[in-house]
C-alpha positions in Angstrom: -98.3 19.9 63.0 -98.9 18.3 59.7 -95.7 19.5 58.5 -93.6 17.5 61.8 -95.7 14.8 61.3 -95.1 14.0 57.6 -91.4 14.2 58.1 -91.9 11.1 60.7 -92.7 9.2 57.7 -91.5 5.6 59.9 -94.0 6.4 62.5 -96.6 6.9 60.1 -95.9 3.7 58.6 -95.7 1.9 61.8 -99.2 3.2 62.9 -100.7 2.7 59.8 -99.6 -1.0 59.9 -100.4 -1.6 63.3 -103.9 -0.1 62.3 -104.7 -2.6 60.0 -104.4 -4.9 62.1 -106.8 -4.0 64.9 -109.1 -3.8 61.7 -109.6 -7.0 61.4 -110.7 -7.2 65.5 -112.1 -4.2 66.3 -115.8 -3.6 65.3 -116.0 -0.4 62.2 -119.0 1.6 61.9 -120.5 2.0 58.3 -119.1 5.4 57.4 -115.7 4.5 58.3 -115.9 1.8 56.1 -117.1 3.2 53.7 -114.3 5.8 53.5 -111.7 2.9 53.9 -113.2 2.1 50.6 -112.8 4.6 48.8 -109.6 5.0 49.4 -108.3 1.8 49.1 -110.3 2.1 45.3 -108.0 5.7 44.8 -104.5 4.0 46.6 -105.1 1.3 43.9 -105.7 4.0 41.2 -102.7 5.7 41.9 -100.8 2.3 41.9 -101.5 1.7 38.4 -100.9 4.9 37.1 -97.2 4.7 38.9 -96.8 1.6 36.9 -97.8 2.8 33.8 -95.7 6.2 34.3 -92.3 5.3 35.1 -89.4 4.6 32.9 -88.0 1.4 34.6 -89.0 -1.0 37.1 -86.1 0.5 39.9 -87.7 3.9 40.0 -90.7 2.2 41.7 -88.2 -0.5 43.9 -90.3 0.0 47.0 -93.8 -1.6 45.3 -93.1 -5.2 46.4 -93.6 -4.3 50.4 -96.2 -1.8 48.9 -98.2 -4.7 47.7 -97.8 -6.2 51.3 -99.3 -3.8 52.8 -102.1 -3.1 50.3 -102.8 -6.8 50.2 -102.8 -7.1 54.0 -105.0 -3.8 54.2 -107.6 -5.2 51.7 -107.8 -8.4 53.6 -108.3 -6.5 57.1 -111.1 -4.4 54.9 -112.7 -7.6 53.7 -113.3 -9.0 57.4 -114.4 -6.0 58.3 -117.4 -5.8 55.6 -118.0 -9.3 56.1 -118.7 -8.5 59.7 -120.9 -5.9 58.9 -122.9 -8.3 56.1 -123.2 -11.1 58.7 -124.4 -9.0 61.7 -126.2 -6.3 60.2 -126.8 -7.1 56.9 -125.4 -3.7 55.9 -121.9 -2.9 55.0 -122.2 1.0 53.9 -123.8 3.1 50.8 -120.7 2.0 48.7 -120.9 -1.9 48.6 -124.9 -1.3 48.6 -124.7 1.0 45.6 -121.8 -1.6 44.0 -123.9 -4.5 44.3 -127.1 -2.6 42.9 -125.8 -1.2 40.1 -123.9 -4.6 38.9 -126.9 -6.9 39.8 -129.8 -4.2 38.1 -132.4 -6.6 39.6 -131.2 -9.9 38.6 -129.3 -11.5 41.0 -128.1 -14.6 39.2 -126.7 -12.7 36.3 -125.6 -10.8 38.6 -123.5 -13.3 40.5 -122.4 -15.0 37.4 -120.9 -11.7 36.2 -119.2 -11.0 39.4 -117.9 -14.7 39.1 -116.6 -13.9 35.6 -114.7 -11.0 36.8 -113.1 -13.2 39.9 -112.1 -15.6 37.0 -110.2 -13.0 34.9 -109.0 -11.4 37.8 -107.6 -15.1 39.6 -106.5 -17.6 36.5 -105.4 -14.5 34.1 -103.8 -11.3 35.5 -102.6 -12.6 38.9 -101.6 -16.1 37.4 -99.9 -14.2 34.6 -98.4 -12.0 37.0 -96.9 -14.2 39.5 -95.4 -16.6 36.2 -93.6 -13.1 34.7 -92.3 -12.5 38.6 -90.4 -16.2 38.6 -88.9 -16.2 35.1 -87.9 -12.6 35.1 -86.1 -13.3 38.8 -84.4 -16.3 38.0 -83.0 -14.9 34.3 -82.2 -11.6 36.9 -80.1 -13.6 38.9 -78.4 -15.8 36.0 -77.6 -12.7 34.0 -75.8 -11.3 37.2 -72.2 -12.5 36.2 -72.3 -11.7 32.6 -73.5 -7.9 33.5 -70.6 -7.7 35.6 -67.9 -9.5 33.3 -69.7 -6.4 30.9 -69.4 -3.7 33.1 -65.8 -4.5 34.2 -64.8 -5.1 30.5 -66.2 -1.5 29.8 -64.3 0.0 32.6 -61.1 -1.6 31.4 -61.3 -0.4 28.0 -62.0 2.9 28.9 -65.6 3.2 27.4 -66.9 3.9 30.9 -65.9 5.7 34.0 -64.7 4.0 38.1 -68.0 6.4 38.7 -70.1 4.9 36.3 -69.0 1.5 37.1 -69.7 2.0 40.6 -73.4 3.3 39.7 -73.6 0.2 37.1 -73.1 -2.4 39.4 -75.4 -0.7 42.2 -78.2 -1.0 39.7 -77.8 -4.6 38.9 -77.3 -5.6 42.8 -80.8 -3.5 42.8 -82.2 -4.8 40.2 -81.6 -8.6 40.9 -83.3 -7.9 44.6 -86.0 -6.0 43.4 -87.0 -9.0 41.0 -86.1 -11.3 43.8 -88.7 -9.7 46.0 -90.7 -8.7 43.1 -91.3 -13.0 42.8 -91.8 -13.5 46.6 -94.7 -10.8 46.5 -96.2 -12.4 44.0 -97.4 -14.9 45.7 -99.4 -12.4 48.0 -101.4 -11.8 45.2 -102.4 -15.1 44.5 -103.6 -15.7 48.1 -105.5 -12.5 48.0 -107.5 -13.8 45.0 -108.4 -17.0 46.9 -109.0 -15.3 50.2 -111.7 -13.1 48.1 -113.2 -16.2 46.8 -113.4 -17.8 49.8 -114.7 -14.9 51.7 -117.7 -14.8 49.0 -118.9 -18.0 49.3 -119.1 -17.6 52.8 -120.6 -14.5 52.5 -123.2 -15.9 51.0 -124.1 -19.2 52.5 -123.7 -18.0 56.0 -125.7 -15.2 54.9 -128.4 -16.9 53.9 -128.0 -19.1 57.2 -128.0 -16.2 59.5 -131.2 -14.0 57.6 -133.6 -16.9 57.3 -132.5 -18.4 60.6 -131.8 -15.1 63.1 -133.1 -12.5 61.4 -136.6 -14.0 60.1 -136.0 -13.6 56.3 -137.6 -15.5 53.9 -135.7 -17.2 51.5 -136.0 -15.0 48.7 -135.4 -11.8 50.3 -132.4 -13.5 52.1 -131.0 -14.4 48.9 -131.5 -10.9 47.3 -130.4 -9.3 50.4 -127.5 -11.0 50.9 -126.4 -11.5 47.3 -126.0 -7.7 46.4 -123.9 -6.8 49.8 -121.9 -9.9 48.9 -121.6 -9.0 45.1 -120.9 -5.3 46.2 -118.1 -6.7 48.6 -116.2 -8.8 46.3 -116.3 -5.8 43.9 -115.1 -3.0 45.9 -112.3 -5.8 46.7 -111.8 -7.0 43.3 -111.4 -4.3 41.4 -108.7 -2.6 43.6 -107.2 -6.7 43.1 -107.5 -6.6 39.4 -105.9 -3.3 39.3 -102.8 -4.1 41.5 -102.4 -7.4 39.7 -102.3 -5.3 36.4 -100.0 -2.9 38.3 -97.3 -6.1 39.5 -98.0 -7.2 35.7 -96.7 -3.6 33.9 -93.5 -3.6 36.4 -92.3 -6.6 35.9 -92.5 -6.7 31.9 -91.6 -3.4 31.8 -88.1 -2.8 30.4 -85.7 -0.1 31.3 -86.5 2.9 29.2 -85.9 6.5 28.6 -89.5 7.0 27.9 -93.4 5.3 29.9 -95.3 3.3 28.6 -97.9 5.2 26.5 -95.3 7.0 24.4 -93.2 3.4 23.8 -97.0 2.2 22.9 -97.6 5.0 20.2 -94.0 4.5 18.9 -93.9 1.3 18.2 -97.2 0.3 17.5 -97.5 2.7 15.2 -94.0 2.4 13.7 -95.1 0.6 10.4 -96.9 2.1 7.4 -97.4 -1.5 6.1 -98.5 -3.3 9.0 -101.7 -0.7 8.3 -101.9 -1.1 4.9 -102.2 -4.9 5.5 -104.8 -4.4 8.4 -106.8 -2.0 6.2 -106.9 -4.8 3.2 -108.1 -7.6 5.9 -110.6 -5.5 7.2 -112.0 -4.9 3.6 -112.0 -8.7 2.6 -114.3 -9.6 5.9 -116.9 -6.4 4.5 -116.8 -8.5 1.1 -117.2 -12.0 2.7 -120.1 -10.7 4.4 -119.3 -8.8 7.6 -121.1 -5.8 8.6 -119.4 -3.0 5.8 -120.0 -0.1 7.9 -117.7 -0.8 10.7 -115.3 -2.6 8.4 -115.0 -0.2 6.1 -114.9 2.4 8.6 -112.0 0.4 10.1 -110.2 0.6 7.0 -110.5 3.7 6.3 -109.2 4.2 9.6 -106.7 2.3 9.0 -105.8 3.8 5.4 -105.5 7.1 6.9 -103.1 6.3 9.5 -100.5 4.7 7.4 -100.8 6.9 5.2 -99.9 9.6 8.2 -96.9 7.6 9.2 -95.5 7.1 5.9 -95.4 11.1 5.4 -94.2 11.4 9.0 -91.3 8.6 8.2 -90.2 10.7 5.1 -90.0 14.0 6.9 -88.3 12.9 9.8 -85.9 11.3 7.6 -85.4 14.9 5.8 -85.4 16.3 9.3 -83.0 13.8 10.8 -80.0 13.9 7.8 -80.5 17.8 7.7 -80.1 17.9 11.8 -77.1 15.3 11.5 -75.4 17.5 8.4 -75.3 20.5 10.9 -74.3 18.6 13.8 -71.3 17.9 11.9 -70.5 21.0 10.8 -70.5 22.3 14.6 -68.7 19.8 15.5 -65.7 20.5 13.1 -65.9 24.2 14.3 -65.7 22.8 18.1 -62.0 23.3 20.2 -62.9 20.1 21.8 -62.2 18.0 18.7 -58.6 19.0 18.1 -58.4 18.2 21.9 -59.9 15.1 21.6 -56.9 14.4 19.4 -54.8 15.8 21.9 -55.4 13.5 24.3 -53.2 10.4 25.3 -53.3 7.3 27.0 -51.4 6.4 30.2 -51.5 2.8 28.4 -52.4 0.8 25.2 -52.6 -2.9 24.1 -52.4 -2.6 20.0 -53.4 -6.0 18.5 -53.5 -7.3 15.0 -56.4 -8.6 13.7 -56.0 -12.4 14.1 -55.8 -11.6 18.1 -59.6 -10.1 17.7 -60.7 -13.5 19.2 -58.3 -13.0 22.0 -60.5 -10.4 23.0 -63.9 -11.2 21.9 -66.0 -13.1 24.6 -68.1 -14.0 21.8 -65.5 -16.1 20.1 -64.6 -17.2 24.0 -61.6 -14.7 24.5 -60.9 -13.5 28.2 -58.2 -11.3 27.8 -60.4 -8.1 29.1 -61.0 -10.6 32.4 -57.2 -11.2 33.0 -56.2 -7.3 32.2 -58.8 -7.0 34.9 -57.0 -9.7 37.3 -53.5 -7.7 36.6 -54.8 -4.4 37.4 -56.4 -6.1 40.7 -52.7 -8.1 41.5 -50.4 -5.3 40.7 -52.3 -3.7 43.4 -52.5 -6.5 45.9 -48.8 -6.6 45.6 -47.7 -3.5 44.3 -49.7 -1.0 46.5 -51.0 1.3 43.4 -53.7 1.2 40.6 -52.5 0.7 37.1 -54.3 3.2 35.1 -57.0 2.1 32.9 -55.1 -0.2 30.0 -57.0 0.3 26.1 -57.1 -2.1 24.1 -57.1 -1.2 20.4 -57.2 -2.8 17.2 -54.5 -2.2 14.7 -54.6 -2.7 11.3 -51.5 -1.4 10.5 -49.9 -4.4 12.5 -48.8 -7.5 11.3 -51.7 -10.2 11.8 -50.5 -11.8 15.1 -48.4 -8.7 16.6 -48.9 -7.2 19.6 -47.7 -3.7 20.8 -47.8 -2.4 24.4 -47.4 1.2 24.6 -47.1 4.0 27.6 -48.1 7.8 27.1 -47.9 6.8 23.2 -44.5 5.4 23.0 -44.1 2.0 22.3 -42.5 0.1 24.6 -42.5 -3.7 23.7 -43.9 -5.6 21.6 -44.2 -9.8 20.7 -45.9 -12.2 18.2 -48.7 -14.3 19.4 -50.3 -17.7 17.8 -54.0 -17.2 19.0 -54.9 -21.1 18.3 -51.3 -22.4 19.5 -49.6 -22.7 21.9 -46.0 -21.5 23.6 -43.7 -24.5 24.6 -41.0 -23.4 26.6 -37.8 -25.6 26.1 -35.5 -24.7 29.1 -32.7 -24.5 27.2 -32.5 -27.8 24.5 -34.3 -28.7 21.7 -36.9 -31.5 21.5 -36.5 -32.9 17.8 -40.4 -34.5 18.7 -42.2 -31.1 18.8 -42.6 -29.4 15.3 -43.2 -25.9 15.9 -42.2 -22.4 15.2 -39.1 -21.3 17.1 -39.6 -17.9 19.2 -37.9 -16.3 22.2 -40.5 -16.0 25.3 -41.6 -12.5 25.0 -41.6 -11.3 29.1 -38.3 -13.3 29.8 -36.5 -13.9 26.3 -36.2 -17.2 26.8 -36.2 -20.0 24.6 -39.3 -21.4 23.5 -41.4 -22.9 20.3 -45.3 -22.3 19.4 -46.8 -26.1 19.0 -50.3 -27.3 17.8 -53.1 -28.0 20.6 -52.5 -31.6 19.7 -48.9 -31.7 21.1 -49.7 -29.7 24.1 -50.3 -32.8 26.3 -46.7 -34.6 24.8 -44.7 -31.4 25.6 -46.3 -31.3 28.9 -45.4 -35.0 29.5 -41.6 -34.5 28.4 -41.3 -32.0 31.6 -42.1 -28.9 29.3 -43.7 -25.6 30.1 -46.6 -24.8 27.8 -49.3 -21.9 28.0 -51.8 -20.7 25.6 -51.5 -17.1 23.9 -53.6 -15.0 26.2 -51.6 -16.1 29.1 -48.3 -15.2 27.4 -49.6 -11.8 26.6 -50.7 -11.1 30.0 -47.5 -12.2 31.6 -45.7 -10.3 29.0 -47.8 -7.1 30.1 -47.6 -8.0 33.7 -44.1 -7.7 33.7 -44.0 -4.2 31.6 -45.9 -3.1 34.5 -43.9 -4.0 36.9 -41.2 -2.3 35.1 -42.6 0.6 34.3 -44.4 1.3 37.6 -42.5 4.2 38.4 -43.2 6.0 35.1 -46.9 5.0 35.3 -47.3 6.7 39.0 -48.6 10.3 38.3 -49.3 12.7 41.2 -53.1 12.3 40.6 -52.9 8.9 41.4 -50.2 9.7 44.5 -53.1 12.1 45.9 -55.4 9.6 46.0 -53.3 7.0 47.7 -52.5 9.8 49.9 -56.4 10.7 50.6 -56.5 6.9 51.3 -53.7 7.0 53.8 -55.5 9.9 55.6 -58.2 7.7 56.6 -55.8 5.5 58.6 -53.2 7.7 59.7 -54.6 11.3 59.4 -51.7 12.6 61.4 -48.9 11.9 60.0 -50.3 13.2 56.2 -51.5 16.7 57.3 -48.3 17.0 59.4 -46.5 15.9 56.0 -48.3 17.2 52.9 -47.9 20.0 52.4 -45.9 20.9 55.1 -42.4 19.2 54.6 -43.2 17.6 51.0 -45.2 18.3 48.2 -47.1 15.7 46.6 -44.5 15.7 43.6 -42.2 15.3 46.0 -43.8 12.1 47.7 -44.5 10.8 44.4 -40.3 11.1 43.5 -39.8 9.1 46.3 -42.3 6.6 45.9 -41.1 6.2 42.1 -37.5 5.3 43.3 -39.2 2.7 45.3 -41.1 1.5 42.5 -38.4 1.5 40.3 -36.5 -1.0 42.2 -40.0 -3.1 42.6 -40.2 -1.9 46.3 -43.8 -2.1 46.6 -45.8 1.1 48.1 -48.5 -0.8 49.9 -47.5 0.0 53.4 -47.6 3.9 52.5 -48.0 5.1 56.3 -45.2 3.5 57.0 -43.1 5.7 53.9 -45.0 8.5 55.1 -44.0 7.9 58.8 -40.3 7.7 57.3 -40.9 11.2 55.1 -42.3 12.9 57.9 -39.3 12.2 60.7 -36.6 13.0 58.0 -38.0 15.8 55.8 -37.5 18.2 58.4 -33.5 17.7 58.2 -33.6 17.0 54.3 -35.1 17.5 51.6 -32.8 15.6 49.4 -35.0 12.6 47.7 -32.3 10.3 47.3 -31.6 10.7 50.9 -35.3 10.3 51.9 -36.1 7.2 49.4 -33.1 5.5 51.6 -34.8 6.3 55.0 -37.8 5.0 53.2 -36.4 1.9 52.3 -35.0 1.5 55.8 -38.6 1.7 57.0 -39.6 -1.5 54.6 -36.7 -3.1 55.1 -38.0 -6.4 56.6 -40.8 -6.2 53.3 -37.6 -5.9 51.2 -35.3 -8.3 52.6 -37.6 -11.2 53.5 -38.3 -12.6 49.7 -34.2 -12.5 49.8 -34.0 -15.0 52.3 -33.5 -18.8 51.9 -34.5 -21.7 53.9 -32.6 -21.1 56.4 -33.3 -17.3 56.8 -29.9 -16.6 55.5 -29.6 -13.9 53.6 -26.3 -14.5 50.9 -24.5 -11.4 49.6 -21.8 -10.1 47.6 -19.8 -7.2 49.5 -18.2 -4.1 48.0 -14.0 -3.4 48.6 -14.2 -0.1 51.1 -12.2 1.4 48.6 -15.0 1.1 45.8 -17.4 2.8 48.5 -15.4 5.3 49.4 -14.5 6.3 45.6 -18.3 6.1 44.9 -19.0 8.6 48.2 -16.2 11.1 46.5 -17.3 11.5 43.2 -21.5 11.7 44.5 -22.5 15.3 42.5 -25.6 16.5 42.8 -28.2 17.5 40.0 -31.3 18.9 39.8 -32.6 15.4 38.6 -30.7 13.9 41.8 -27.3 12.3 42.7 -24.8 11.1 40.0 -21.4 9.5 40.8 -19.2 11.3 38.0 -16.6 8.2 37.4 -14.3 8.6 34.6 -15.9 6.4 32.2 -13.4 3.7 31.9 -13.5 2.7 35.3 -16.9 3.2 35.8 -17.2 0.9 32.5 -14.3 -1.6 34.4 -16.5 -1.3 38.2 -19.8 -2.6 36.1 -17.7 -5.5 34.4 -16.5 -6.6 37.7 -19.7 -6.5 39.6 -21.6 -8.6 36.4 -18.5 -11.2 36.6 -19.0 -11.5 40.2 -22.9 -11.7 40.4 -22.9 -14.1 37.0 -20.6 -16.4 39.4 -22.6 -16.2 42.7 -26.3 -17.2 39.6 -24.1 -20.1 38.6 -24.0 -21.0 42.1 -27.5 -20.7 42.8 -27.7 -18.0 44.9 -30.0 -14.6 44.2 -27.0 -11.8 43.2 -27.3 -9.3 46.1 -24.9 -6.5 46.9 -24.3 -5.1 50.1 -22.8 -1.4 50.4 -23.3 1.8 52.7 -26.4 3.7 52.6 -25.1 6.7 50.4 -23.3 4.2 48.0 -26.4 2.1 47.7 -29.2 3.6 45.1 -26.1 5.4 43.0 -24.2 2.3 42.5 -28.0 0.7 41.3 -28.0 3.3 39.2 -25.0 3.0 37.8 -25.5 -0.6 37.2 -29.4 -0.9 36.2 -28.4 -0.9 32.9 -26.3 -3.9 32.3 -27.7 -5.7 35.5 -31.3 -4.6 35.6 -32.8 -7.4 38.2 -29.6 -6.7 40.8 -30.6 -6.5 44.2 -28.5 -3.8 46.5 -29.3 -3.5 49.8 -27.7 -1.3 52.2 -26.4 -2.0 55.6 -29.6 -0.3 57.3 -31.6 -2.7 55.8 -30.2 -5.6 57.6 -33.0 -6.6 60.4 -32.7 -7.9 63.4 -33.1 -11.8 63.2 -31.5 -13.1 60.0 -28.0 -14.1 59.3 -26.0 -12.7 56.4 -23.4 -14.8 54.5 -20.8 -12.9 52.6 -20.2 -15.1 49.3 -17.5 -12.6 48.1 -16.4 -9.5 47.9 -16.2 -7.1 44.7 -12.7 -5.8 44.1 -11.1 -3.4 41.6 -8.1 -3.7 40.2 -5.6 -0.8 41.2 -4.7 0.2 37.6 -8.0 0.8 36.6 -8.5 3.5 38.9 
């Protein structure tokens, strides 16, 4: 029975609640009371020693609706005995016994000592108590964004892990409620102390009134009747108080630790030889000036002895410590882990030279770490995959103000940043006005000049494009990413978009993986995609496609198509104009149909085996006639069959990397396509 009922540990509490408050309206006989004190004495106890114990405030988060109900159960307690005072001038052996013992037949020293202790325990302890709970909640809460900008930072250098991150901010949200609620109980506190004076005084004047007036008493007996169960009262209440007050005191200053409180006590009070030495000589100068010598002395030599201790202790540790550290290194050189430590390589790197330090630093006001943060979070928004973790090193081997970006440890672009300047972008002619250093726009080559700060606001005025250096280098790497997404997709990061996708459309991914396609497989397909900046955030809808069409082929050129044809209104809308006209350049059948007879297949997909001079005549032609459709100001699109479409990208990505081809099965219903001309091929050149 004891068992069930400890495992309803919410009814228990209800009860218990609910108990005290009948308490403070039901009548308690003296034994009942007297065990009610004793334990609230012990629940106080164990209080404290909780405090003292614990390595951080958030392993004891519950104690601020702890202290609600141990305040409200002390208060029910307190009417209680004062019932029992009033009515039968006898509250039980324990607040009989308390008062005795602290008044030893004297009752105004008595009182006056009991007042002392209400003092201490009201305008020092709880008063300190509730300040510490106000200022450590509001510094809490201010800190909040700074911890997070940290943690985030952290997670996008790599020094911590999306696990530990996750934990990280759990603590802080904890922490910054626990301090919040930490201030609001507080103030419990504070009215408990004045509830216990009040309760006191009129313990003791309607004592008095009640024993000379209704019981007979004399006024002397009244007084010393009523003055020890009222000292005895306020003691057995007290001192639970002061020791709860001392409790919220110790959790609130207490800082997050590895070790409790006695052993940080011993190790850094006693973490100076010195500081003894010192204390040793004061000690002997008040002996000389007078003092009693024998405990001075005695102090000192005390005092002598201890440093003395520490300063032996501090040497062999030292001995112990480079002797431990000397084989620790020698282990570690023996260890296979270290050579594949070394082994080990980054899905991404950000190398910068050391004048770009402050880029970085938030302590020199950089918040590059913060917009790394903001790509990662917009290349997913738009993208539909996480962009591994991106490391930012740096190198010393660089020139001052370069920049390298690198992927799996091959560098892949680079640029030259002015960290104080800034980048002018001339659109094409020169502004004789703006001094500067000339420089080509790193993401888009175009033309552009870094300027002072003081010209930023001229250029600006003279129609000009300026940004500063961190948001060059972040468009700069936003654009690598966007170009790279393909090679940056691994099949660990496929199977957990996939694990993602099973929570909304659990059907189609067991009936697809690994069933008709393996995750490699998926992850081919969703590459293509990629590599054409299709974006891979409506994955059901690609898996949807896969799983209809895997069971006839298993061809990936062939599924990446269907998938396509599945996002086709996400692919063909940004293509549209005003008007929802879509404006494209066509292909000559006869083009198609010698791209669908030279199609060979390869183990790393389709090829279209062209002899290479009029493959090399096929690309000319289609960058004259997309070059003349730009000038025009339309977006270049191509329009072609299905099976000509992603090898005739392929064959021009090269030359024409931000070509658009769209096939005919990607025309939706409601738009209107305008044919701006058509691709042709001269006969000779076949």
């Amino acid at each position: 029975m004891l068992n069930r009922l400890l495992k309803q540990t919410d009814l228990l509490v209800a009860v218990a609640l609910v108990s005290i408050v009948v308490m403070m309206v039901v009548p308690l006989p003296t034994p009942v009371i007297d065990l009610l004190i004793a334990f609230n004495i012990s629940a106080a106890v164990v209080v404290l020693m909780l405090a003292v114990f614990n390595k951080e405030p958030l392993e004891f988060s519950v104690f601020p609706s702890l202290l609600l109900v141990i305040t409200l159960f002390r208060l029910a307690l307190s009417v209680s005995t004062t019932r029992l005072i009033l009515l039968n001038a006898n509250a039980g052996d324990i607040i009989r016994k308390f008062g005795e013992f602290v008044i030893q037949g004297n009752a105004v020293v008595g009182f006056i000592i009991f007042i002392i202790l209400v003092i201490v325990q009201f305008l020092v302890i709880t008063k300190g108590a509730e300040r510490v709970s106000e200022v450590t909640a509001r510094f809490t809460l201010d800190a909040m964004p700074g911890k997070q900008m940290s943690i985030d930072a952290d997670l996008n250098a790599g020094i911590i892990s999306d696990e530990e991150a996750r934990t990280r901010r759990k603590n802080i949200q904890r922490e910054a409620d626990f301090y919040g609620a930490m201030d609001g109980a507080s103030k419990f506190i504070k009215g408990d102390a004045i509830a216990g004076i009040l309760i006191v005084v009129i313990n003791i004047v309607a004592g008095l009134a009640i024993g000379m007036t209704m019981k007979g008493m004399d006024a002397m007996t009244a007084l010393q009747t009523y003055t020890i169960l009222t000292v005895g009262d306020g003691l057995v209440t007290q001192i639970p108080a002061l020791l709860i007050s001392t409790s919220t005191g110790l959790v609130v200053t207490r800082a997050a630790n590895d070790t409790n409180l006695g052993q940080d006590i011993v190790a850094q009070f006693f973490q100076a030889p010195k500081a003894m030495y010192v204390t040793a000589g004061v000690m002997i100068a008040l002996g000389l000036l007078g003092m009693p010598i024998i405990p001075m002395f005695g102090l000192a030599a005390v005092f002598i002895f201890i440093g003395r201790r520490l300063a032996k202790a501090s040497v062999d540790q030292g001995v112990q410590e480079t002797e431990a550290a000397l084989e620790q290194e020698v282990e570690e050189t023996k260890k296979p882990e270290n050579v594949m430590g070394v082994l080990a390589v980054d899905n991404m790197e950000l190398e910068i030279g050391y004048a770009l330090i402050s880029l970085v630093d938030t302590g020199q006001g950089g918040d590059l770490l913060e917009r790394i943060i903001l790509i990662r979070r917009q290349i997913a928004s738009e993208m539909g995959f996480v962009v591994p973790i991106i490391r930012v090193r740096d190198n010393m081997n660089l020139q001052p103000n370069q920049y390298v970006i690198k992927i799996r440890g091959a560098e892949l672009a680079s640029g030259e940043l002015h960290a104080e300047q800034y980048l002018c972008m001339t659109g094409g002619f020169e502004d004789e006005e703006l001094p500067g250093i000339p420089t080509k726009e790193p993401a888009f080559g175009l033309d552009a000049k870094w300027i002072n700060a003081s010209l930023r606001e001229q250029a600006e005025m003279s129609g000009h494009t300026v940004v500063d250096a961190p948001t060059v280098l972040a468009t700069h790497l936003t654009e690598i990413i966007k170009s790279q997404a393909h090679d940056l997709l691994s099949r660990q990061d496929v199977k957990v978009l996939i694990d993602h996708a099973r929570e909304q459309s659990p059907t189609v991914v067991d009936e697809l993986v690994p069933e008709l396609l393996t995750i490699g497989n998926v992850q081919k397909v969703l590459s293509n995609l990629l590599k054409e900046r299709v974006s891979i955030k409506n994955l059901p809808a690609i898996l949807e496609s896969l799983a209809d069409h895997a069971v006839a082929t298993k061809d990936l050129d062939r599924l990446t198509e269907h998938a396509r044809q599945a996002l086709a209104r996400q692919i063909v809308q940004p293509l549209l104009d005003e008007k929802r006209m879509l404006s494209v350049l066509t292909l000559e059948p006869r083009i198609e149909q010698m791209i669908l007879d030279n199609i060979k297949p390869s183990e790393y997909g389709s090829f279209v085996n062209l002899d290479p001079i009029v493959a090399q005549r096929l690309i000319t032609e289609v960058a004259a006639d997309v070059e003349k459709v730009a000038m025009n100001g339309y977006n270049p699109v191509i329009l072609c069959a299905p099976l000509v479409r992603i090898n005739l990208k392929r064959m021009t990505e090269r030359h024409l990397p931000h070509l658009t081809v769209l096939s005919y099965n990607e025309l939706v219903q409601g738009i209107e396509v305008q044919a701006l001309g058509m691709v042709v091929l001269e006969q000779n050149a076949s």
